[in-house]
C-alpha positions in Angstrom: 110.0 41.7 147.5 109.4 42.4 144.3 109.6 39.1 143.1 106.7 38.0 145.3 104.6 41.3 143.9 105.3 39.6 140.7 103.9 36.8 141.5 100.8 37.9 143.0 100.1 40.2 139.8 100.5 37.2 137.4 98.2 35.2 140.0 95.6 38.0 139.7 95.7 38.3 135.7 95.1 34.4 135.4 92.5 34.3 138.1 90.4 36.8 136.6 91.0 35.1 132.8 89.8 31.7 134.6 86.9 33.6 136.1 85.5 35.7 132.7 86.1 32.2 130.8 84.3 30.3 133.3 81.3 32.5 133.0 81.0 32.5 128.8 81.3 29.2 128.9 78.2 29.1 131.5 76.6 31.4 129.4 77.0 29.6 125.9 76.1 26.2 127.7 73.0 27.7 128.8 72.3 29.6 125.7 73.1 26.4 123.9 70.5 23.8 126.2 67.7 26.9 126.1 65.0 24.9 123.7 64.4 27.0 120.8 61.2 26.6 118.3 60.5 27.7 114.4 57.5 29.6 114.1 54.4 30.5 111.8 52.1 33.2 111.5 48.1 32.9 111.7 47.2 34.1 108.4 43.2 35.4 106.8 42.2 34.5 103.8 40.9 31.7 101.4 40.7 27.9 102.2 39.6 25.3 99.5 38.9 21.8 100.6 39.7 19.4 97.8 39.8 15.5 96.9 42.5 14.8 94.3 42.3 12.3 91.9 43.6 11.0 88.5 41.5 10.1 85.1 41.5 10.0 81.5 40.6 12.5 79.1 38.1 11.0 76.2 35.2 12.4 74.0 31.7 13.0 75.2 30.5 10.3 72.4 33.2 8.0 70.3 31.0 7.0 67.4 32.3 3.3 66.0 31.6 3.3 62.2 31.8 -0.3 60.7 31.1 -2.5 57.6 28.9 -4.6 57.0 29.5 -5.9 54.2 33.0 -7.8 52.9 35.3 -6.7 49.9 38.7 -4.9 49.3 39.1 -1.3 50.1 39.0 0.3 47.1 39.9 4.6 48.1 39.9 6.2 51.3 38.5 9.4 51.4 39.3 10.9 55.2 42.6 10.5 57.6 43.2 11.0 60.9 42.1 14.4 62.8 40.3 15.5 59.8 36.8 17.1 60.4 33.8 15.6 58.5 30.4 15.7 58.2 27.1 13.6 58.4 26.3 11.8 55.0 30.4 12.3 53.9 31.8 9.1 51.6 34.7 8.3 53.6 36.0 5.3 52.2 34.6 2.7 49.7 34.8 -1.0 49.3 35.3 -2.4 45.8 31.7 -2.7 44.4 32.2 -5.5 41.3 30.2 -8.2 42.8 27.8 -6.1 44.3 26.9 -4.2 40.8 26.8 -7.6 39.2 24.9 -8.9 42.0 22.3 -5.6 41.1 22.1 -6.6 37.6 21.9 -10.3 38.0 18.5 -9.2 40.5 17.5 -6.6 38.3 17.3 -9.5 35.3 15.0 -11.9 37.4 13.0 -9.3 38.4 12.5 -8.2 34.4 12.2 -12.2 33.4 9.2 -12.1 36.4 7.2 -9.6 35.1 7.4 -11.2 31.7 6.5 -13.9 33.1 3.4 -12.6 34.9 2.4 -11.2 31.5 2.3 -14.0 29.6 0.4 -15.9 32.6 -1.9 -12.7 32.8 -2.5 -13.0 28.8 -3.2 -17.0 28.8 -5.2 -16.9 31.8 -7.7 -14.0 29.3 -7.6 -16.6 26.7 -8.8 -19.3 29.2 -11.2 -16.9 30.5 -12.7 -16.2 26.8 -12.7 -19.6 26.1 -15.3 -20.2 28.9 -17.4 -17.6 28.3 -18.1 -18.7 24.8 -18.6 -22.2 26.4 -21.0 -21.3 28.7 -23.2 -19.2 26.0 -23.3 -22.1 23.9 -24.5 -24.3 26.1 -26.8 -21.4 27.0 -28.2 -21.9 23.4 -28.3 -25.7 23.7 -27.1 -28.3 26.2 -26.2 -30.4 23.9 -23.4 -28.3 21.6 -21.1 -28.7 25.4 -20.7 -31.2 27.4 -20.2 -31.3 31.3 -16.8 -32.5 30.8 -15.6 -30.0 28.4 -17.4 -27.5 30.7 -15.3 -28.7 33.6 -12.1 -28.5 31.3 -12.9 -24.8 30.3 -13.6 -24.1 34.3 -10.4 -25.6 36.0 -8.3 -24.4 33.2 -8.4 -21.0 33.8 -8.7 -21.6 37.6 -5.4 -22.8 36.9 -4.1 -19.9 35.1 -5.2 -17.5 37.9 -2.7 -19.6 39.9 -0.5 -19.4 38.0 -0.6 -15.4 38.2 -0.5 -15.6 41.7 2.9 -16.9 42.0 4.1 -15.1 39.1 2.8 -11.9 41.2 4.5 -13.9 44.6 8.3 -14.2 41.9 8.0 -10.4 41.1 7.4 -9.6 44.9 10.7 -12.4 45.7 13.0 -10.6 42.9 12.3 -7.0 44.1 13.0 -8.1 47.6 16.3 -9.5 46.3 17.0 -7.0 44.2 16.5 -4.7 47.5 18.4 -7.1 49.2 21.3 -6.3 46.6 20.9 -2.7 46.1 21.6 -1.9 49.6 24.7 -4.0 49.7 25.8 -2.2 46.9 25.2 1.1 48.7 26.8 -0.6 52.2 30.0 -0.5 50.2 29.9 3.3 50.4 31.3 4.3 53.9 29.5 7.5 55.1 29.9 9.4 58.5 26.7 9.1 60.7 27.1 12.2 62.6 29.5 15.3 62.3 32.9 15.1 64.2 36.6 14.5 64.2 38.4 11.3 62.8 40.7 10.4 65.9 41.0 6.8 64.5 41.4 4.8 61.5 42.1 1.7 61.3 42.2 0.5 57.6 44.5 1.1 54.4 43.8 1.1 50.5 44.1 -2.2 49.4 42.8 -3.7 52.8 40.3 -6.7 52.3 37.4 -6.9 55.4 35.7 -9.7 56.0 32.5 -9.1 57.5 30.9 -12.4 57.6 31.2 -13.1 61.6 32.1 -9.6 62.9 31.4 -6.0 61.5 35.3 -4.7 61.2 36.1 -1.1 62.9 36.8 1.3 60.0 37.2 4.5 62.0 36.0 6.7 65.2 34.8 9.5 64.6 33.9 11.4 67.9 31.5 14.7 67.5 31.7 18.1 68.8 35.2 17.6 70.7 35.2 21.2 70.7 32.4 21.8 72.4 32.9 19.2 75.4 35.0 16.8 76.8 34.7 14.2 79.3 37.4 13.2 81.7 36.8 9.8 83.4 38.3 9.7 87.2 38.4 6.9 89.6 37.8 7.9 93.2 38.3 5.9 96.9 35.5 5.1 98.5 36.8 7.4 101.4 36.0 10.4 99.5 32.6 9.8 97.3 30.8 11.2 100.1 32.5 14.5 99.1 32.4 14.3 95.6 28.5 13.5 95.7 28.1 16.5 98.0 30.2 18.9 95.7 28.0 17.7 92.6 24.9 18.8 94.6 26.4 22.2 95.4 27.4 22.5 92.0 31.3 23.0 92.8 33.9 23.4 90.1 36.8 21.2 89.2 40.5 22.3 88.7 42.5 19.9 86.5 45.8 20.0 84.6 47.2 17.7 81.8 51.2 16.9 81.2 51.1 18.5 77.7 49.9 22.0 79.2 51.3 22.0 82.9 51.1 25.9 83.0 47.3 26.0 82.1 44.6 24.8 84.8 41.3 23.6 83.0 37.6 24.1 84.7 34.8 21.5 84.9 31.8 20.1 86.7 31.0 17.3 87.9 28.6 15.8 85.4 28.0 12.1 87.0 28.8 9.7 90.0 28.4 6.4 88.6 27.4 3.8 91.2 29.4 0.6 89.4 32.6 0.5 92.0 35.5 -1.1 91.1 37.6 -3.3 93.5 40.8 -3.7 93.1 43.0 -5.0 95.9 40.8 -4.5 98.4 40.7 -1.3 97.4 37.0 0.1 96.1 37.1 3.0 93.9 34.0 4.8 92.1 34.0 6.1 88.5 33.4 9.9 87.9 32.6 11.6 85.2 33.7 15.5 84.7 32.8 17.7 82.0 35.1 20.5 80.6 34.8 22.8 77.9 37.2 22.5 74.8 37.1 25.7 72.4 40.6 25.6 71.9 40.7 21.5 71.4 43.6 21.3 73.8 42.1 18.4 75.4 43.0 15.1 73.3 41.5 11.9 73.9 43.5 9.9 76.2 45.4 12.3 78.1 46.3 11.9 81.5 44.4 14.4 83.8 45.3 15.4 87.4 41.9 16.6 88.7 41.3 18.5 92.2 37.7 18.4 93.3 36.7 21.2 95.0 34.1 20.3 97.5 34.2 23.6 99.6 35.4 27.0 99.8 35.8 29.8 102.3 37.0 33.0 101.5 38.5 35.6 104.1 38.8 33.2 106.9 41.5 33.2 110.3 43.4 30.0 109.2 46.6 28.8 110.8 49.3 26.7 109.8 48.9 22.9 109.0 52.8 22.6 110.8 51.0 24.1 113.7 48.6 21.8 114.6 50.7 18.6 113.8 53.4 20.2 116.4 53.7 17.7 119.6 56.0 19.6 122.3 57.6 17.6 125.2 56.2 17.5 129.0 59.3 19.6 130.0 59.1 22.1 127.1 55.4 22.7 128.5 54.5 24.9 131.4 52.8 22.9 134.4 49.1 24.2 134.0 49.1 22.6 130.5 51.2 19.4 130.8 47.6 17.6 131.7 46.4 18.3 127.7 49.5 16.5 126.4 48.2 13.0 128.7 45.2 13.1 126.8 46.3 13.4 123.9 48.2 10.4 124.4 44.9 8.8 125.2 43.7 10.2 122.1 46.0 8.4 120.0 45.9 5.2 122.3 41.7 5.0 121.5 43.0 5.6 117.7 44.9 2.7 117.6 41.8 0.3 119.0 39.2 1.9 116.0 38.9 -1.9 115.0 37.5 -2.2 118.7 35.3 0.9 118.1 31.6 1.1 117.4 30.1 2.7 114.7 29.4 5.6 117.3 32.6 5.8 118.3 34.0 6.2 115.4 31.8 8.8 114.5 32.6 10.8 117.6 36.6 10.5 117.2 36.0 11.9 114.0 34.2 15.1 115.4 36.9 15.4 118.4 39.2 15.2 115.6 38.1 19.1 115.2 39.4 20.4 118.5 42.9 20.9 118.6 46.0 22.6 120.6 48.1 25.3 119.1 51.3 26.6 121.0 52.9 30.0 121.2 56.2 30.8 123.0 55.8 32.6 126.6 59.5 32.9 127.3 61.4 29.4 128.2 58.0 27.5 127.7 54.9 27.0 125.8 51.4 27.5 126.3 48.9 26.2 124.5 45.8 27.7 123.0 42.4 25.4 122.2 41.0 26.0 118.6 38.7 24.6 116.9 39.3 24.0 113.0 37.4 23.7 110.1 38.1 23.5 106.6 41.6 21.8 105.6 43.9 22.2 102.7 47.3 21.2 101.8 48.5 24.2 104.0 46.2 25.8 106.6 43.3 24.9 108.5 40.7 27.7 109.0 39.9 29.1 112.6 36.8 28.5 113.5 37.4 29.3 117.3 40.2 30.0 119.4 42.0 32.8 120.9 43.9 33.5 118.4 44.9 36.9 116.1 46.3 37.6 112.9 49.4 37.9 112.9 50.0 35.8 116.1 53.4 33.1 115.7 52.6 29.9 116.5 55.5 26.9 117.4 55.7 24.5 114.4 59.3 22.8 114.9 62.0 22.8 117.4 64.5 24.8 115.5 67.8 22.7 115.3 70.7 24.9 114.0 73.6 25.1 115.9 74.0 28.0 118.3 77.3 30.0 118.1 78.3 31.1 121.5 78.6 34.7 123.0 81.6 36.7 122.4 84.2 36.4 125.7 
């Protein structure tokens, strides 16, 4: 007998062990299979909507100073980054032949006049000579005859001539001596405007020859610390937006590798209309103009520019995860599973756009603006219509919708494992 109560105790001890683990392990399956989601808040505040782009940092003018004529360098006078002003010597070409050249001019010029003198003074003689002539024959016919008149006559037409082209030499040896003069003073290299040296490109000792093409001394680019300009390059996609910011007179945000903690401000200054294609791909140039007090901004740095074509401030915006969140039929409760079809329409008319008219297109892209968000109502979702504006790298704002600040909305199906529930 009391082996068979034995029995039966040890039968009801594993019974109820086989009935507790059979429910935790119902329970943990359950817990385990229940879909569970990561969530965001809707937030208020700012939204930004910017075009990003790359370009290249350079002066506002890069002035190209040359010579023109040919010679040895004799000194430099300037080096790089140094500061110099309009008028300033800043290097000089050895000036021997061009001196000698000077006084070789100045010489004919000197032996011209001398020459126009002498013409000037028998020319007076000639002149003299038939005046007397004529009063003679004044007092008789006879005392000069018509051929000694004629003599007397053509003569000093002949000396006035002469005068004239020794006047025409002088003029022809000033000219050259001009002509000389000023290639002596090309040999002095002065600045044409007030600036920075950010290039030279010549040494003492350096002969230029500037017989076919005028060789680049330096570059010498004014008031760099006043204004720079940085050159971007920008799709075709997204002129529209740039053009639009210019007229609304929005700011740019750029930063350059050398400072990556600062962010530098500009403006738009021009949207040039001479695109650029290459592979297929068509890009316009922009120009931006930023301040440079502190002459951070070097010429040919790499600049990371943001364009900001609008701005909102204070704003219901929700999560970018949010919107791009595509839930399963199942994970859906019934009254909503019909908005997950047409979005699958949606995308289907997406994938035909090269079968689109220009219409169509234009309406997809306004549909675009009427989304679904879902929030969690126990085992399944529901999902709330909105209506979004504005777009950054993070939210979207609200521009209708029932939704609150605050409010958790479903971005991912959360994947981590799930422990199970203590027996």
């Amino acid at each position: 007998m009391r082996r068979t109560i034995r029995w039966l105790l040890l039968l009801s001890v594993l019974g109820g062990g086989g009935m507790a683990a059979s429910g935790w392990a119902r329970a943990f399956i359950a817990e385990r299979n229940r879909p569970r989601y990561k969530t965001a808040r809707v937030e208020r505040g700012d939204i930004a909507f910017v075009v990003n782009s790359t370009g290249t940092v350079k002066p506002v003018q890069s002035v190209s100073i040359g010579s023109f004529v040919s010679g040895p360098i004799e000194e430099l006078f300037v080096d790089f980054n140094q500061e110099v002003k309009q008028g300033q010597l800043l290097a000089r070409i050895d000036r021997k032949l061009y001196v000698a050249a000077v006084r070789r001019d100045e010489a004919t010029l000197a032996v011209a006049r001398a020459e126009q003198e002498r013409v000037q003074a028998v020319l007076q003689q000639a002149i003299n000579d038939e005046q007397r002539a004529i009063r003679l024959r004044e007092t008789n016919k006879d005392f000069i005859s018509d051929s000694e008149m004629d003599q007397y006559r053509f003569t000093r037409a002949s000396f006035e001539a002469q005068l004239a082209v020794a006047g025409a030499s002088i003029k022809q040896a000033e000219a050259n001596l001009e002509n000389s003069a000023a290639n002596l003073g090309y040999a002095d290299i002065t600045s044409p405007v007030d600036g920075i040296v950010i290039d030279r490109k010549i040494d003492p000792g350096q002969t230029l020859a500037a017989a076919f093409q005028t060789p680049e001394l330096f570059i010498v680019a004014p008031e760099m610390e006043k204004e720079m300009h940085v050159f971007a390059s920008v799709d075709e996609a997204d002129i529209g937006y740039i053009i639009e910011a210019q007229q609304r007179g929005q700011p740019v945000f750029f930063t350059v590798d050398a400072y990556p903690q600062d962010v530098f401000h500009g403006t738009i200054h021009q949207v040039r209309k001479s695109s650029t294609t290459t592979q297929n791909v068509v890009t316009y140039p922009v120009v931006v103009s930023a301040p440079n007090a502190d002459l951070k901004l070097l010429p040919g740095m790499t600049a990371n520019l943001s364009f900001q074509i609008s701005r909102t401030e204070e704003v219901l915006k929700v999560p970018n995860s949010a919107l791009r969140f595509y839930p399963k039929p199942e994970q859906v409760r019934p009254e909503d599973r019909g908005i997950l079809e047409l979005t699958d329409v949606d995308a289907a008319e997406t994938a035909r756009t090269s079968r689109q008219s220009a219409m169509d297109k234009v309406d997809a892209a306004r549909r675009r603006n009427f989304r679904h968000v879902w929030i969690q109502e126990g085992d399944l979702l529901r999902a709330i219509p909105v209506e979004i504006g504005l777009t950054d790298s993070r939210f979207s704002q609200v521009i209708s919708g029932d939704l609150t600040e605050g409010q958790a909305l479903v971005t991912r199906l959360d994947t981590t494992p799930v422990s199970g529930p203590a027996p």
